[in-house]
C-alpha positions, 0 to 999 in steps of 0.5 A: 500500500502506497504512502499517501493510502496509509495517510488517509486510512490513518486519517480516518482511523481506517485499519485494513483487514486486506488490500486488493490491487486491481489495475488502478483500483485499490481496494480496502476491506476494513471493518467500517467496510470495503472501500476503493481507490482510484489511481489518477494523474493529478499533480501533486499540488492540485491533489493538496488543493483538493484534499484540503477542501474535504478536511478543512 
């Protein structure tokens, strides 16, 4: 599991039971449910910019 995926999880208080990697899907299978990821090209700056609207 890539760092940035432990960061949210950690963020949540999310622990995962298992991680599946499908292509550039992630999924997550904690016991608040399954949850999956997708892997997209943004730029690291527009990524803060967006993670920040959601934890502010």
């Amino acid at each position: 599991m890539n760092s940035f995926i432990e960061v949210i999880m950690y963020y949540y208080d999310l622990r995962p039971k298992s991680v599946e990697q499908l292509g550039k899907i992630t999924r997550i299978e904690t016991d608040h449910g399954v949850f999956a990821l997708k892997e997209t090209d943004i730029d690291a700056c527009a990524l803060m910019n967006l993670f920040m609207q959601f934890v502010s």
